[in-house]
C-alpha positions as CSV (number, residue, x, y, z in Angstrom):
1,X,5.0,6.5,-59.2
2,X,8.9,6.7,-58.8
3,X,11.3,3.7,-57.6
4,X,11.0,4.9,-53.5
5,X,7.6,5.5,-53.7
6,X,6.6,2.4,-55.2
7,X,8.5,0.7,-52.8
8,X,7.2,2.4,-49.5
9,X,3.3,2.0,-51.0
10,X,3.8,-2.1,-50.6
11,X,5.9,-1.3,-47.5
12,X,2.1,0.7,-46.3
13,X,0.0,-1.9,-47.5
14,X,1.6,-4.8,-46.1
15,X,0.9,-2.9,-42.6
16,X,-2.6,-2.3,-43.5
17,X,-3.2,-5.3,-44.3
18,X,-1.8,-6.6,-40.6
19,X,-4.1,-4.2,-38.8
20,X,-7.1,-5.8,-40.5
21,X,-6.0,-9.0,-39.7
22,X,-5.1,-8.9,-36.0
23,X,-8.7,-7.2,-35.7
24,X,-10.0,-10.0,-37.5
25,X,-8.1,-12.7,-35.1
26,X,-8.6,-10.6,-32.3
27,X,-12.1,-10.6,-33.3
28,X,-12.9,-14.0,-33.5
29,X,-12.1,-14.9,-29.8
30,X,-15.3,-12.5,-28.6
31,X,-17.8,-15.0,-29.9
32,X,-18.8,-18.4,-28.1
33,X,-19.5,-21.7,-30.0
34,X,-22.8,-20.6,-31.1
35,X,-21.3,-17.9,-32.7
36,X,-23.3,-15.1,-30.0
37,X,-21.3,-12.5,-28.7
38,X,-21.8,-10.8,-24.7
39,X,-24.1,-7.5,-25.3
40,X,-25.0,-6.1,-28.5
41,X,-24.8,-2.0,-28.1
42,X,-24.4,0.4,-30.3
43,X,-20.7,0.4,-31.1
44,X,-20.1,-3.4,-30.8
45,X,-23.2,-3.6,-34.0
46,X,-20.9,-0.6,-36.1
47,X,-17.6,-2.5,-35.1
48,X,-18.9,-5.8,-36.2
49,X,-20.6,-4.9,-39.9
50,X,-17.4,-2.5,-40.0
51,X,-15.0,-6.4,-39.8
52,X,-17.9,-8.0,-41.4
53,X,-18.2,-6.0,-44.9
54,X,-14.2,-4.2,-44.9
55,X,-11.5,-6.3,-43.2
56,X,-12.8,-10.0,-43.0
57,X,-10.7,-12.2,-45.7
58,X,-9.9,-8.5,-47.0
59,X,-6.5,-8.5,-44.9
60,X,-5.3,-12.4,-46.4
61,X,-6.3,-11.3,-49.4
62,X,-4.2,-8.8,-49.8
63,X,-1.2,-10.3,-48.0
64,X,-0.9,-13.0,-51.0
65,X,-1.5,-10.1,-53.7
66,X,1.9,-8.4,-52.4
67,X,3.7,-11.9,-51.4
68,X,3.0,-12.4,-55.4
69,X,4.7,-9.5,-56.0
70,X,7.6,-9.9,-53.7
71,X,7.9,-13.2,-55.2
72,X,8.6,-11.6,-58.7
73,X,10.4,-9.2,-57.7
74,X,13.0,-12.2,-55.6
75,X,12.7,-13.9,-58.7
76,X,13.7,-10.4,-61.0
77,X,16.3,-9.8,-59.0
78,X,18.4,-12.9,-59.5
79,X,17.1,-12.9,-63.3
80,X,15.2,-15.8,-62.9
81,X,17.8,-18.1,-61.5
82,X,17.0,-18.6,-58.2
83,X,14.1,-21.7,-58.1
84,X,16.6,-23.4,-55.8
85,X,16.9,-20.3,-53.7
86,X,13.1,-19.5,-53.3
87,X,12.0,-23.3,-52.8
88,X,15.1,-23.1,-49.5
89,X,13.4,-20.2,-48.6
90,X,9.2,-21.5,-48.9
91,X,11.0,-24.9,-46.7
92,X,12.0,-22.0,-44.1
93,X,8.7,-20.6,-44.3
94,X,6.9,-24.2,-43.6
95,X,9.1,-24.6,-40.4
96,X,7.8,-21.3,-39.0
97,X,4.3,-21.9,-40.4
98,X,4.4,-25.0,-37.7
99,X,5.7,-23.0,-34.7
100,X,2.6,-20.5,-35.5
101,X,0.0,-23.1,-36.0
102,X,0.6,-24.6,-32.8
103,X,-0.1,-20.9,-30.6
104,X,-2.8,-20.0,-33.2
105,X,-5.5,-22.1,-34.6
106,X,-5.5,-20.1,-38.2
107,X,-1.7,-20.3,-39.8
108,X,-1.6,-18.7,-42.9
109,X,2.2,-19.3,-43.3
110,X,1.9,-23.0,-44.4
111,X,-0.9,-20.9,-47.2
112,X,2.5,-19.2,-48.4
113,X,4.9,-21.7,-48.3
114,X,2.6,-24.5,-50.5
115,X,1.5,-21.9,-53.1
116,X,5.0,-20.3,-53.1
117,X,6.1,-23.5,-54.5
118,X,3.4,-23.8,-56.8
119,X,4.0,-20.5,-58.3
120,X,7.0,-21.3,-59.5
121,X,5.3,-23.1,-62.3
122,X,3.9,-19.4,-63.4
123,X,7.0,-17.3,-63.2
124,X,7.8,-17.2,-67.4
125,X,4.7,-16.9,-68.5
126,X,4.1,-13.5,-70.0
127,X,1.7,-11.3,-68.2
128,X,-1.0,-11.5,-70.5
129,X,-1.2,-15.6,-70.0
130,X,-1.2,-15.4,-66.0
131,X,-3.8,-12.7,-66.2
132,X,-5.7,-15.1,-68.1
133,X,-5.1,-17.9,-66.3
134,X,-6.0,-16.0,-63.0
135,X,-9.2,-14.6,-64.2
136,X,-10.4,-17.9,-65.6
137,X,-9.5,-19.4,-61.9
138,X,-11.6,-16.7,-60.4
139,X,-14.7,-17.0,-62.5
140,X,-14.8,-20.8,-61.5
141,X,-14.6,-20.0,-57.9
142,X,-18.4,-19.5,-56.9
143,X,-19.4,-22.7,-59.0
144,X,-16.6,-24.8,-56.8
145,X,-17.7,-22.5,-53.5
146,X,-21.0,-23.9,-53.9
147,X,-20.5,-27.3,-54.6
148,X,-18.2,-27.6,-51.6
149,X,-21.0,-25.8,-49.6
150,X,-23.1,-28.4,-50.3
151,X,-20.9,-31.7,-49.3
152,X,-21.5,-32.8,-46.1
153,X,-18.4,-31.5,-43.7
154,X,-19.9,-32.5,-40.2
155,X,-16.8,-34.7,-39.7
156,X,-14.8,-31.8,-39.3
157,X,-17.3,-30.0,-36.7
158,X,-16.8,-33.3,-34.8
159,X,-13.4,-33.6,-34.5
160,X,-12.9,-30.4,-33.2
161,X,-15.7,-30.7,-30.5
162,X,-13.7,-33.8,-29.3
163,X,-10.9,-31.8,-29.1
164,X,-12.4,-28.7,-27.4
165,X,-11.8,-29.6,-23.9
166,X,-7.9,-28.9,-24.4
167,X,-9.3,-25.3,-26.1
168,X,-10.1,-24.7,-22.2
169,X,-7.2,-26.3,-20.3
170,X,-4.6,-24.3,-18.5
171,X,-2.2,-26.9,-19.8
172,X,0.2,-25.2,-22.2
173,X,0.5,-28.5,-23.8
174,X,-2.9,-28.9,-24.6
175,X,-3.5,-25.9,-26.1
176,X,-0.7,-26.8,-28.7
177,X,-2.7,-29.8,-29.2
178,X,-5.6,-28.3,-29.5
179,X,-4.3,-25.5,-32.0
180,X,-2.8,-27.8,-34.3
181,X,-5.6,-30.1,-34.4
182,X,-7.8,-26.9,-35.3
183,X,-5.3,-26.2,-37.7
184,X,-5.3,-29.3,-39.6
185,X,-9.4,-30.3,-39.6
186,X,-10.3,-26.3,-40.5
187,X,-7.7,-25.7,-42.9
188,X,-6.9,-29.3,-44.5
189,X,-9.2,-31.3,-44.0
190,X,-12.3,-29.0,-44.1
191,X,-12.5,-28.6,-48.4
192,X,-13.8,-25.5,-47.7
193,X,-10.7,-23.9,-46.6
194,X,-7.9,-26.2,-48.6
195,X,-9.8,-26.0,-52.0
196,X,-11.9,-23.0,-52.5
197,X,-9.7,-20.5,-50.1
198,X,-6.6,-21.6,-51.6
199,X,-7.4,-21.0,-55.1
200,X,-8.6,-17.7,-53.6
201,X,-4.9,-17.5,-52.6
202,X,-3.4,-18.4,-55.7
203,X,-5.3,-16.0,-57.9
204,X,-4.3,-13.6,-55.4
205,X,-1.1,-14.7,-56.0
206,X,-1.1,-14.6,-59.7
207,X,-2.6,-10.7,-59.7
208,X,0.4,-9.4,-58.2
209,X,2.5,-11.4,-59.7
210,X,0.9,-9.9,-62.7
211,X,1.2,-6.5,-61.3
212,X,5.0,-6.4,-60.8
213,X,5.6,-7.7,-64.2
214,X,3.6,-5.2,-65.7
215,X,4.7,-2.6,-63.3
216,X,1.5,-2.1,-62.5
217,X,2.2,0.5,-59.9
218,X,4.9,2.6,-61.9
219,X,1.9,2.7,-64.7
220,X,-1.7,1.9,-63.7
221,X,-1.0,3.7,-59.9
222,X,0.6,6.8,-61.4
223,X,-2.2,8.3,-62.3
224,X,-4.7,9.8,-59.3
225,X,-7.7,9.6,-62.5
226,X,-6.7,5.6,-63.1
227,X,-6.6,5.0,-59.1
228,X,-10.0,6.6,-58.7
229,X,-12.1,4.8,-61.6
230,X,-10.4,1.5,-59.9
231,X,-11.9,2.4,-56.9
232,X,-15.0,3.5,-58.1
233,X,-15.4,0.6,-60.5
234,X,-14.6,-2.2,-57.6
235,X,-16.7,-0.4,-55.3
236,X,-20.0,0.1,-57.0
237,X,-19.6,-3.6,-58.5
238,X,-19.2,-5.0,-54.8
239,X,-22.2,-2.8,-53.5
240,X,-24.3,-4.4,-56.6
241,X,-23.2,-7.7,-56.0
242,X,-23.7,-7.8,-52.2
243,X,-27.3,-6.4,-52.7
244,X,-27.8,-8.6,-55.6
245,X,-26.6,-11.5,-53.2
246,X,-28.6,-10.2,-49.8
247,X,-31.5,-10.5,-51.9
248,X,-31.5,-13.7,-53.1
249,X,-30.3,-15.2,-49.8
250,X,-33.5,-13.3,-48.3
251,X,-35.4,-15.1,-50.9
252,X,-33.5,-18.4,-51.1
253,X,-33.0,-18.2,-54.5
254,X,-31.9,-21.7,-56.2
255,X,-29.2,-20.3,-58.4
256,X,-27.2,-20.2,-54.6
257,X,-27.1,-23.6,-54.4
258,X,-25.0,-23.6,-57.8
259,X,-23.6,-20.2,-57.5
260,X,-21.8,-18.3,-54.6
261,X,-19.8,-15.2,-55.8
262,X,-19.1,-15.0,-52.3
263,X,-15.1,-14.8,-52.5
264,X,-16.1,-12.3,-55.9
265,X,-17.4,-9.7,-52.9
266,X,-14.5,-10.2,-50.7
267,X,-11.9,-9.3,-53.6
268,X,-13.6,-6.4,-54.9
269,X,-13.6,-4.5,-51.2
270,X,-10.5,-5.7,-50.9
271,X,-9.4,-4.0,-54.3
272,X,-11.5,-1.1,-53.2
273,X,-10.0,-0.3,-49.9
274,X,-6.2,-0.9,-51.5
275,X,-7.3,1.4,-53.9
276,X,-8.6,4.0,-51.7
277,X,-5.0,3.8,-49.8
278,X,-3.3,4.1,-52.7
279,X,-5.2,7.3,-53.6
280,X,-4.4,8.8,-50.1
281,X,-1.4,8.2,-50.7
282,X,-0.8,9.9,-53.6
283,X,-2.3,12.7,-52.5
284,X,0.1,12.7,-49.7
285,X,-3.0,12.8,-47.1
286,X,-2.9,10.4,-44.3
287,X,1.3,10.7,-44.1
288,X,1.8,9.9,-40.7
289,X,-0.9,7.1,-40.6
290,X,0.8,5.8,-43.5
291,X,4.0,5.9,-42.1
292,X,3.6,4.0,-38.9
293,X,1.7,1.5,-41.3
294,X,5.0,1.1,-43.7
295,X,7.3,0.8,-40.4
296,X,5.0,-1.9,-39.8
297,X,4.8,-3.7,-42.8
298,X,8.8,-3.7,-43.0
299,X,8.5,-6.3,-40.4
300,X,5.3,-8.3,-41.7
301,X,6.5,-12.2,-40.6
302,X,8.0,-10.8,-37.2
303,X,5.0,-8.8,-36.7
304,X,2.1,-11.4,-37.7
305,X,3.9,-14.1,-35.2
306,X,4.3,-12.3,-32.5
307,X,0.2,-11.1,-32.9
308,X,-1.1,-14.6,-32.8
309,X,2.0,-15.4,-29.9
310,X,0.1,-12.1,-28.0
311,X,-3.0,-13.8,-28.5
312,X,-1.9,-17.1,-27.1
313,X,-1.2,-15.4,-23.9
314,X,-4.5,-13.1,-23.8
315,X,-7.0,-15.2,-25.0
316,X,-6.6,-18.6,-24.8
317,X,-6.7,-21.2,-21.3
318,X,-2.9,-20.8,-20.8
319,X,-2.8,-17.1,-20.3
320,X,-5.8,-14.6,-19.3
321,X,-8.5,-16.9,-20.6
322,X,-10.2,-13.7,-22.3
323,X,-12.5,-15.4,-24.7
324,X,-16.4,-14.9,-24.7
325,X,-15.8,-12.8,-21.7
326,X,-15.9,-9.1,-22.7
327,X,-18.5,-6.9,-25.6
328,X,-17.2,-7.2,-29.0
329,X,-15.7,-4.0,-29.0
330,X,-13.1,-4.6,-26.1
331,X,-11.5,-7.4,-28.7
332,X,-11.1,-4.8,-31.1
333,X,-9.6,-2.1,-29.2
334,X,-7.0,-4.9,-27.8
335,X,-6.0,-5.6,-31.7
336,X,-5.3,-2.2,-32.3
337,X,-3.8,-1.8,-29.3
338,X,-1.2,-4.1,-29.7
339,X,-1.0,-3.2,-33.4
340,X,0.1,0.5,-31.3
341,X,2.9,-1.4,-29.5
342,X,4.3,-3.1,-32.3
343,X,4.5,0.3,-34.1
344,X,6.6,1.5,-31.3
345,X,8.7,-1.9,-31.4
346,X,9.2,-2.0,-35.1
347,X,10.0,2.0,-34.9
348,X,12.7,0.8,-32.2
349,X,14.2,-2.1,-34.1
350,X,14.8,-0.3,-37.8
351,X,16.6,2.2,-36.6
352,X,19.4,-0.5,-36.2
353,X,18.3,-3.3,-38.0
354,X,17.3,-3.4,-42.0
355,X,14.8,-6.2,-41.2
356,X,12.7,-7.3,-38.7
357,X,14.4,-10.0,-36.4
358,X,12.4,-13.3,-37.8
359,X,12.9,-11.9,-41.1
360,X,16.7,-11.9,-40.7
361,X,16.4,-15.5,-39.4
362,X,14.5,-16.5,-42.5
363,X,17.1,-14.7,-44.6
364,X,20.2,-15.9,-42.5
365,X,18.7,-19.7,-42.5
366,X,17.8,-20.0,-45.6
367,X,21.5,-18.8,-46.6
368,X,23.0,-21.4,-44.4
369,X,21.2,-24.2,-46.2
370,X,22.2,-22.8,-49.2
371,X,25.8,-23.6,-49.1
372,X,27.2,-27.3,-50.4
């Protein structure tokens, strides 16, 4: 895979990877507090076990895969002199990471900016250490998923039942209230979220920071024959394991209590479907898809803001109030609508602009607080 191609592949799965995450997002608003949603028909069951088993976590996932990448390639391209420069531009990212947590109650930014810095630590190892290091994080994951499972985390539920009357106000202020406060118990406080999904983020992390130093795509993703045992390998082993794991959950085996490869399922789909776009690609099918999915992914912190800003005003008690209101599938066909409009926006802003507009303010701000 050539210099343009490999470029306009991460361009096609950063883009992917937004569409299954404003589904996701979109999704979550059709469900009430006891997690029931209104009607159950045909399409809304496909729709859901379609989120369920391909895009949820598998859109995150990914998103820290390629920000590993980026991050060596940033780092490449000032020869490995820039640690000032990148930690300006992770502070950059923590300031927009609190203007999104306050109009959505799942940041993902803050995710960036804290492991971004922590990275840093990794960036001279040699390839064959972080791959190490990465795969002995993952193999620890379902032990620490389970123990965590197990602590008792009904604080957390009750903080954020105190707070759910401003969830339902038509106060713009107390849905910033409520958002953060959401933010901060689910994604902080709740050791589900801050300790097992984060390293979950970081191994991410460390894979394609891997990948770009072993030019993983101009080697591994040259070949249609390696692309296709990578898919085949990381789908069969996910089918196995979620059988394996349906199983023992119908049976209540003991081992779960000790042992949830949970996250294990979740990254081997997620490798599976990356896979599976990579090998469409290189086949050259699916080449106007895949284009309005790289325009898109050009623009990926302009275009994940204003998503969660879209949903402020759709879904939430400020704007149209459209949660638990409509079938499942209505939530799913407004995320890919609006993942439509921003095609047509982002088409519209690169034909004059080399970045998307909060990506030029990231770039332009964290040059200003560069300077002595």
């Amino acid at each position: 895979m050539n210099s343009t191609n490999r470029i306009k592949i991460i361009d096609i799965l950063r883009g992917w990877a937004l569409l299954v995450v404003v589904i996701c997002n979109y999704s979550v608003f059709a469900y009430d507090e006891n997690y029931q949603i209104i009607g159950k028909g045909f399409v809304s069951k496909i729709l859901q076990t379609l989120e369920k088993f391909l895009f949820s976590a598998k859109g995150w996932s990914l998103l820290f895969v390629l920000f590993g990448f980026g991050f060596g390639v940033f780092m490449d391209k000032f020869q490995g002199n820039s640690y000032l420069g990148f930690i300006k531009r992770m502070f950059i990212l923590f300031v927009f990471a609190f203007v999104n947590s306050i109009i959505y109650d799942g940041d993902i930014l803050r995710d960036y900016a804290f492991l971004g810095l922590l990275i840093l630590f990794f960036y001279k190892l040699s390839a064959k250490k972080i791959l190490i290091i990465a795969s002995m994080i993952l193999f620890f994951i379902p032990f620490l998923d389970a123990y965590i499972n197990a602590l008792d985390m009904s604080y957390v539920e009750t903080q954020i039942e105190l707070a759910t009357p401003l969830k339902y106000s038509h106060s713009i202020v107390d849905l910033f209230k409520f958002n953060f406060w959401s933010s901060y118990y689910f994604e902080v406080v709740n050791l589900g979220y801050s300790v097992t999904a984060h390293c979950v983020m970081f191994v991410c992390m460390l894979l394609g920071l891997w990948a770009q130093k072993t030019n993983f795509f101009a080697t591994v993703f040259s070949s249609i024959d390696n692309v296709k045992k990578i898919a085949l390998i990381s789908f069969f082993s996910a089918l196995v394991l979620s059988l394996i794991l349906f199983f023992s959950f119908q049976q209540k085996a003991t081992y779960l209590a000790y042992f949830s490869p949970n996250y294990w399922v979740v990254l081997l789909t997620m490798i599976f479907t990356t896979a599976c776009i990579c090998l469409l690609f290189l086949k050259q099918r699916c080449r106007t898809i895949f284009g309005y999915f790289s325009i898109v992914g050009r623009m990926t912190l302009t275009n994940y803001m204003v998503q969660n800003l879209i949903s402020f005003f759709i879904f939430q008690g400020f704007g149209l109030r459209l949660f638990y209101t409509l079938p499942y599938y209505c939530y799913f066909l407004i995320a890919v609508g609006v993942y439509i409009l921003q095609i047509f926006f982002s088409f519209w802003w690169l034909k004059s602009n080399n970045y998307g507009p909060l990506e030029i303010l990231w770039r332009r701000w964290s040059c200003t607080i560069s300077k002595p």
